[in-house]
FITI-416671 format. One line per field, with one value per residue (C-alpha): residue number from 1; residue in one letter; y, z, x. Coordinates in Angstrom, 2 decimals, m for minus. Each point is the difference from the previous one (the first is absolute). Layout:
<recs>
k [NUM,...] .
r [A,...] .
north [Y,...] .
up [Z,...] .
east [X,...] .
</recs>
This chain:
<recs>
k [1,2,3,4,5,6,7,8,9,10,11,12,13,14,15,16,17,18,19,20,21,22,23,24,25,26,27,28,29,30,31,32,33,34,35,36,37,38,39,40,41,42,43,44,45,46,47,48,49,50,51,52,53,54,55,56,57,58,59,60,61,62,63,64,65,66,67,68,69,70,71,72,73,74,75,76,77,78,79,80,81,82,83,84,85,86,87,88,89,90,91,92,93,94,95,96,97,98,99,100,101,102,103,104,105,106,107,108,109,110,111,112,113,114,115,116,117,118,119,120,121,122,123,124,125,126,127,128,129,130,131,132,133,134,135,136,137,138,139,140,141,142,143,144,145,146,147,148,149,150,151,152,153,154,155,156,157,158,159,160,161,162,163,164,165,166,167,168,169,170,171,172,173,174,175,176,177,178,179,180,181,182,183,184,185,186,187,188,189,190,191,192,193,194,195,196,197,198,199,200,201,202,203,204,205,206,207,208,209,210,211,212,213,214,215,216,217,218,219,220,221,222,223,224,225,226,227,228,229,230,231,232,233,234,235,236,237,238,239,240,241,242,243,244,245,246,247,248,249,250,251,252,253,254,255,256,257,258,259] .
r [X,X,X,X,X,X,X,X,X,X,X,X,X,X,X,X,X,X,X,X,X,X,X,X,X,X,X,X,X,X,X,X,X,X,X,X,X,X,X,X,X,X,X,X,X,X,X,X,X,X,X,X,X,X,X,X,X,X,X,X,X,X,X,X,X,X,X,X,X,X,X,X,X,X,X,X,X,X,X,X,X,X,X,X,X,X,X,X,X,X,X,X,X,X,X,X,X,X,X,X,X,X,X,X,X,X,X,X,X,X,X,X,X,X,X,X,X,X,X,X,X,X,X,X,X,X,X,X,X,X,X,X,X,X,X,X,X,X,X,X,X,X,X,X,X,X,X,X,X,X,X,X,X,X,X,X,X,X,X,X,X,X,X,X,X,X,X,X,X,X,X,X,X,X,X,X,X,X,X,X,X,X,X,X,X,X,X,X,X,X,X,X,X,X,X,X,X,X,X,X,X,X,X,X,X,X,X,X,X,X,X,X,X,X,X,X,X,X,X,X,X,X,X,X,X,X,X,X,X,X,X,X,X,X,X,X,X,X,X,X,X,X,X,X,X,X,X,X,X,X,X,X,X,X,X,X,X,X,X] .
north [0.00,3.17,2.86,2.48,m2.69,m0.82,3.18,0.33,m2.69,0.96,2.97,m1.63,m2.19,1.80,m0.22,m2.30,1.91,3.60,1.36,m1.49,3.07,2.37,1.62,2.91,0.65,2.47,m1.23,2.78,m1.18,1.60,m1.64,0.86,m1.57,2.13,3.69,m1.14,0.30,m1.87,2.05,m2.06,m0.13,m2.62,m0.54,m3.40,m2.09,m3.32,m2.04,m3.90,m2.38,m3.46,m1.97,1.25,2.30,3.73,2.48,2.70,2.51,3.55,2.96,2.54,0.84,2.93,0.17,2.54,m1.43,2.06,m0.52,2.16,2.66,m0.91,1.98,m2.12,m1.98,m0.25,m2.26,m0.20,m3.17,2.26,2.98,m1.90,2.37,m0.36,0.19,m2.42,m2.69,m2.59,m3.01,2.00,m0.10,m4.01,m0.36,1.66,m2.19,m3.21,0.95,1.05,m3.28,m1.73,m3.19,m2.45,m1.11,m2.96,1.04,m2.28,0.24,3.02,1.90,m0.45,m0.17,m3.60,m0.37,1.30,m1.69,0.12,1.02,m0.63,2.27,2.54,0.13,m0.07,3.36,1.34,m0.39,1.84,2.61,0.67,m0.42,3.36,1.77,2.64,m2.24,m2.51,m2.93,m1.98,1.18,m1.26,m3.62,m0.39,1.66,m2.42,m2.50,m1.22,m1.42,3.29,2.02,m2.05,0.62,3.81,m0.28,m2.00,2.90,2.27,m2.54,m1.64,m2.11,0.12,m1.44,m1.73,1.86,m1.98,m1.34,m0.21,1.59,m0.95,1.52,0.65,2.87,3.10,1.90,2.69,m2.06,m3.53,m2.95,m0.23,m1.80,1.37,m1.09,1.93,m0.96,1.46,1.67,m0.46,1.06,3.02,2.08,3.45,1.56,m2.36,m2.25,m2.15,0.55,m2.71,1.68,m2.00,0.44,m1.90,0.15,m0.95,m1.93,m0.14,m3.41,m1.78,m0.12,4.01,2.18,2.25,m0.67,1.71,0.76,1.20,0.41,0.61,0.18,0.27,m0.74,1.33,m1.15,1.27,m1.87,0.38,m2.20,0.46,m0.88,1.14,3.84,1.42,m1.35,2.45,m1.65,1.19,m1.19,1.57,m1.45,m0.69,m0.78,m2.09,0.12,0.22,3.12,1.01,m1.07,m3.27,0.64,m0.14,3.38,0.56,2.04,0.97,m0.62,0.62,m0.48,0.55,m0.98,0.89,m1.81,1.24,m1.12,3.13,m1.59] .
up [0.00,m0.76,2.42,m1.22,m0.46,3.44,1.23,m2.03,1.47,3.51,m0.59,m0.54,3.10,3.18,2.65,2.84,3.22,1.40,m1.11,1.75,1.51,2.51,m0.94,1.42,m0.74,0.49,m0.11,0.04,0.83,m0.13,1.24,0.40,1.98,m0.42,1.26,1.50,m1.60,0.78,m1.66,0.44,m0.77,0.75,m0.17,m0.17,m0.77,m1.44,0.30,m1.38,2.32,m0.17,m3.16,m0.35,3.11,0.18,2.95,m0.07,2.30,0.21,0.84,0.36,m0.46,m0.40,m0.17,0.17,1.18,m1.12,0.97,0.36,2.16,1.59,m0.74,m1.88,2.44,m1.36,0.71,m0.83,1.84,m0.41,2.20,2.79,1.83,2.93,m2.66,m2.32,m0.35,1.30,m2.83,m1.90,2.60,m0.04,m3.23,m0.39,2.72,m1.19,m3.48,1.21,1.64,m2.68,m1.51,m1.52,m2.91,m2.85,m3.44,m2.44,m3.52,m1.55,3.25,1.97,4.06,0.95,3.84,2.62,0.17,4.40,0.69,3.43,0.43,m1.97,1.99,3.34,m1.51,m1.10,3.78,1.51,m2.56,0.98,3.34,m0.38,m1.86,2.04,m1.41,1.78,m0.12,m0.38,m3.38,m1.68,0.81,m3.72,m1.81,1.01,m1.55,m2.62,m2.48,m0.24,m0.03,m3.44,m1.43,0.49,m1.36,m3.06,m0.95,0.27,m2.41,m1.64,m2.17,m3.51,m2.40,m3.27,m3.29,m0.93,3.62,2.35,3.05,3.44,3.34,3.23,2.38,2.19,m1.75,2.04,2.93,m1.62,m1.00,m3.46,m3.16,m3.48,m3.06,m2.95,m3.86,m1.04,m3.41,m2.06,1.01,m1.35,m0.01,1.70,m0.96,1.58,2.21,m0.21,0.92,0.18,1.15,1.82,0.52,1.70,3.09,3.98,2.47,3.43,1.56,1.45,3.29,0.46,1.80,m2.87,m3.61,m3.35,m3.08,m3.07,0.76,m3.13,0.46,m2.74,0.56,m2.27,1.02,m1.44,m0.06,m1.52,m0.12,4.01,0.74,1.23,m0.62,0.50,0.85,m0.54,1.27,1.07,0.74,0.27,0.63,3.02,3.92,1.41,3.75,3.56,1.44,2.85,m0.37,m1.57,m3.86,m1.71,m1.01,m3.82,m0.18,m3.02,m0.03,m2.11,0.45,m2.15,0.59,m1.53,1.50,m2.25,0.49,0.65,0.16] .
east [0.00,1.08,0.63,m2.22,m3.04,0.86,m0.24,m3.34,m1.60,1.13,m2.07,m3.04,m0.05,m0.85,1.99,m0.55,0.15,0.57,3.69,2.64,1.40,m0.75,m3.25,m1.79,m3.65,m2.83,m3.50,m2.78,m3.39,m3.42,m3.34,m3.63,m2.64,m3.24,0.60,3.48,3.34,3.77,2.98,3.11,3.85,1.98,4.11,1.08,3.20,0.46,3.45,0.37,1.40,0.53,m2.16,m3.19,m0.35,0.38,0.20,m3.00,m0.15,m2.03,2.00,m2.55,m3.64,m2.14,m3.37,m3.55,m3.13,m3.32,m3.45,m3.02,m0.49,3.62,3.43,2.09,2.62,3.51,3.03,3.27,2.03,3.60,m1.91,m1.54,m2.79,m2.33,m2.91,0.79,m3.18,1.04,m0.95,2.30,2.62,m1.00,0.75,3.08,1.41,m0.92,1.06,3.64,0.68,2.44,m1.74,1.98,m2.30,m0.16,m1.28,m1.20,1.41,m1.42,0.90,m3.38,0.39,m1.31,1.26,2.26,3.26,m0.33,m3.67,0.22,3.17,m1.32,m3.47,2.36,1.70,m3.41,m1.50,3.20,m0.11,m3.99,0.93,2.42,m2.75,m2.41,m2.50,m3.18,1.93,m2.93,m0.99,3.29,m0.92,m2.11,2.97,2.37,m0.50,2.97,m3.07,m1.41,3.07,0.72,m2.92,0.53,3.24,m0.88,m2.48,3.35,2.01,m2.78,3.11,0.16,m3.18,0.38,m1.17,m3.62,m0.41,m2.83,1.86,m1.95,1.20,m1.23,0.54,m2.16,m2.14,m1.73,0.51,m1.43,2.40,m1.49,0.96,1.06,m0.11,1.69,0.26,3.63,0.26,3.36,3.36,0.96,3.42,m0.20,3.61,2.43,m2.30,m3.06,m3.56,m2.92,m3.55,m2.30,m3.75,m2.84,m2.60,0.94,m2.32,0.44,0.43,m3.14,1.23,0.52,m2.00,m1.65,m0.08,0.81,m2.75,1.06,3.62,2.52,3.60,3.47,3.71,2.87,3.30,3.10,3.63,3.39,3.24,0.33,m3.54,m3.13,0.10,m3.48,m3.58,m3.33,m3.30,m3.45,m3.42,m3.30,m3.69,m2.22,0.68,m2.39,m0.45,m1.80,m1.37,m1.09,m3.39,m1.45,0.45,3.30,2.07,1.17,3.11,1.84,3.63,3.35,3.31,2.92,3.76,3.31,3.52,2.82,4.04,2.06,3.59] .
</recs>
């Protein structure tokens, strides 16, 4: 084989995992759940280790929670303040906990390498927090921490494919289900767009109607380089009172590799 045909066909194969390297990230997030809205930025890093596990690890997150008749509450995890809500707080310090993490071979999380060491180091780092320690008990949980993180580095999907995933959508474990259009070239990387509709799973408190949702990842010779997704429909839940409460609700995120 030739070197340039090799090189041509190493082109059109996606690569297998996140870039080998060092890689920081910023993920910005926005979400709405009827008359509420979740602005969020995220820093992460990503570091291979041994075989198929890599190092992730959030280094800071900022967010602005809105909702009516309320000022908007802010946070920012590098300017710690009295006033910060405290699920944000939460978050942040589960997230920041380094998790050792296996990915399968298109670069999708599938478990934690130690989840019993890594949901020792989440408790402590709650335990530090000015936070009720009591409400960090559903949030660690290694299962659920993967599934959050898959939705940040949903892998990479095959041109034609039906992708299927799961992860939270407006606070529901739900299922989607994507067709993928053809790859294309966007300058000097590759793009596949994905697009479909999400259920939530049986078992979940609430349910989703008429709930669309896309995917376009973007990759390059290092890897994964940029993933765009969003969802919009109907949020099916319990009021206050006997009959159920329909909420619209969006969400869009962007995670982009900065170096």
């Amino acid at each position: 084989m030739s070197l340039a045909l090799g090189l041509a066909l190493a082109g059109c194969v996606p690569p297998r995992s996140l870039p080998d390297r060092e890689v920081h990230w910023v993920e910005a997030t926005l979400t709405a759940s009827g008359g509420s809205t979740l602005e969020g930025i995220y820093r992460h890093r990503t570091e291979r280790g041994n075989g198929s596990v890599w190092r992730v690890v959030t280094d800071r997150t900022e967010g602005v929670v809105s909702a009516p008749r309320s000022p908007p509450l802010t946070f920012d995890s590098a300017r710690p303040s009295a006033a910060d809500p405290w699920p944000l707080v939460l978050q942040h310090a589960i997230a920041a906990v380094p998790a050792e993490v296996r990915l399968d071979d298109r670069g999708r999380p599938l478990s934690l390498l130690d989840p019993e060491h890594w949901a020792a180091q989440a408790r402590q780092a709650v335990d530090q927090a000015d936070v009720p320690g009591a409400s960090a008990d559903a949030l660690i949980d290694p299962d659920g921490f993967v599934v959050n993180l898959a939705r940040t580095f949903p892998g990479l999907p095959a041109a034609h494919e039906e992708w299927r995933r799961t992860e939270r959508l407006a606070g529901l474990v739900a299922h989607r289900t994507e067709r993928c259009g053809p790859k294309r070239r966007d300058g000097g990387h590759r793009v596949v767009r994905c697009e479909g509709s999400a259920v939530a799973e049986p078992s979940t408190r609430g349910d989703l109607f008429d709930t669309s949702c896309w995917t376009e990842v973007h990759w390059d010779a290092e890897g994964l380089l940029k993933v765009e997704s969003g969802y919009s429909g109907t949020l099916i839940t319990s009021g206050e009172g006997p009959d159920p409460v329909d909420l619209p609700i969006a969400g869009q995120r962007l995670l982009a590799r900065e170096r």
